[in-house]
C-alpha positions in Angstrom: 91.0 95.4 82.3 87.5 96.3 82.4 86.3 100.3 83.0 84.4 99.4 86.1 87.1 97.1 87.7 89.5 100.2 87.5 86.4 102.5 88.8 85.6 99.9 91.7 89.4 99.8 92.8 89.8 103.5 92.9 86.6 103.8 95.0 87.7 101.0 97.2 91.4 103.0 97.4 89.3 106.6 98.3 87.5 104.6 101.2 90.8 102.5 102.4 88.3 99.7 102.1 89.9 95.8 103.6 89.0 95.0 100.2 91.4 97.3 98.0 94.3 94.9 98.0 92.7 91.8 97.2 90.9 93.9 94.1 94.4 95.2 93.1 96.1 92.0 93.4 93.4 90.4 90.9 93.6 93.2 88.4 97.7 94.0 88.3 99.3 90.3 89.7 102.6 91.0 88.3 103.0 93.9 90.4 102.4 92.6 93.5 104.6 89.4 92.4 107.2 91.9 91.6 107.5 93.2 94.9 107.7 90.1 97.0 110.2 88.9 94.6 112.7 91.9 95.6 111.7 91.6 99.4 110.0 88.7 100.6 109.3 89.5 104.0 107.0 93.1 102.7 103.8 93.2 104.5 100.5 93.8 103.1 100.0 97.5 104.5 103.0 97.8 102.5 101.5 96.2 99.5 98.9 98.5 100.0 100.5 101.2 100.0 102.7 100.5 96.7 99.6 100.1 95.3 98.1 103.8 96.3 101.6 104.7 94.4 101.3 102.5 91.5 97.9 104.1 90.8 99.9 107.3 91.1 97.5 108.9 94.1 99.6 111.6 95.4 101.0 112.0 98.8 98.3 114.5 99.8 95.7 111.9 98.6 97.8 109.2 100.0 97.3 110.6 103.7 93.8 112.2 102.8 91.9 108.0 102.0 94.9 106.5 105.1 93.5 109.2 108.0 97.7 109.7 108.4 99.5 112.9 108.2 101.0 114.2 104.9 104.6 113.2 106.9 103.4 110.1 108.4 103.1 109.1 104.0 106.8 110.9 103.2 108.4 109.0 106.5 106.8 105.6 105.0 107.5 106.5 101.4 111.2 107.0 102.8 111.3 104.0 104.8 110.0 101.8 101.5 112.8 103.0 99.4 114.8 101.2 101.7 113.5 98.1 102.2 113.0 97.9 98.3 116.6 99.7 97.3 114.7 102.9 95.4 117.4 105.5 95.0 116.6 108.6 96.4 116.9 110.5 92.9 114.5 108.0 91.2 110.3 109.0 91.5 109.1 106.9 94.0 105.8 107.0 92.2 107.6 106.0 88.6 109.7 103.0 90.0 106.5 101.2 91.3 104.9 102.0 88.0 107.7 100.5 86.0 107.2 96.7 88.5 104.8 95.2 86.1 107.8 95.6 83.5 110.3 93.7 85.5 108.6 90.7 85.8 109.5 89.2 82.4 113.4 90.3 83.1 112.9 88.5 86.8 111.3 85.2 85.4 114.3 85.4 82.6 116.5 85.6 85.7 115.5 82.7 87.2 115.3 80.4 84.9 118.8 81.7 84.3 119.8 81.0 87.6 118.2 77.5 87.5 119.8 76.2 84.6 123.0 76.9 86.5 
């Protein structure tokens, strides 16, 4: 990944720029794919904010670039770890780090599951 790809997503991130998500999509595909794999039906505010995560932008950050209160980010944080099945003693932050790993073990899956 280039230097100024990385630089232009965090600056899109800092702004909450429409554009952040499309940029993020581009650069880490497998994540994204990862998380639509374990729940379809996650919406692209969600998607967004996985990806604040993934780039590891804390909670204060988080709610500083959204305009939402540091609770409004722990309530949704909370709410995610639910619709994706995050236990509560794993690092949110860490699990959506550890998606762009997955995706060779969920392909292996389903070709598993296919050949069945």
């Amino acid at each position: 990944m280039e230097r100024n790809n990385f630089n232009n997503l965090i600056a899109l991130a800092k702004n909450n720029s429409a554009e952040f998500l499309t940029l993020f999509s581009e650069i880490y595909p497998d994540f994204v794919v990862s998380l639509k794999t374990i729940n379809p039906k996650i919406r692209s505010s969600e998607l967004e904010f996985c990806a604040l995560t993934f780039l590891n932008f804390s909670t204060k950050n988080i709610a500083q670039y959204t305009f939402v209160t540091i609770r409004a980010v722990q309530v949704r944080k909370n709410r995610l770890r639910k619709k994706l099945n995050i236990a509560s003693d794993i690092d949110f932050n860490c699990w959506m780090r550890e998606q762009t790993q997955r995706i060779p073990m969920i392909e292996q899956e389903q070709i598993a599951i296919e050949t069945i």
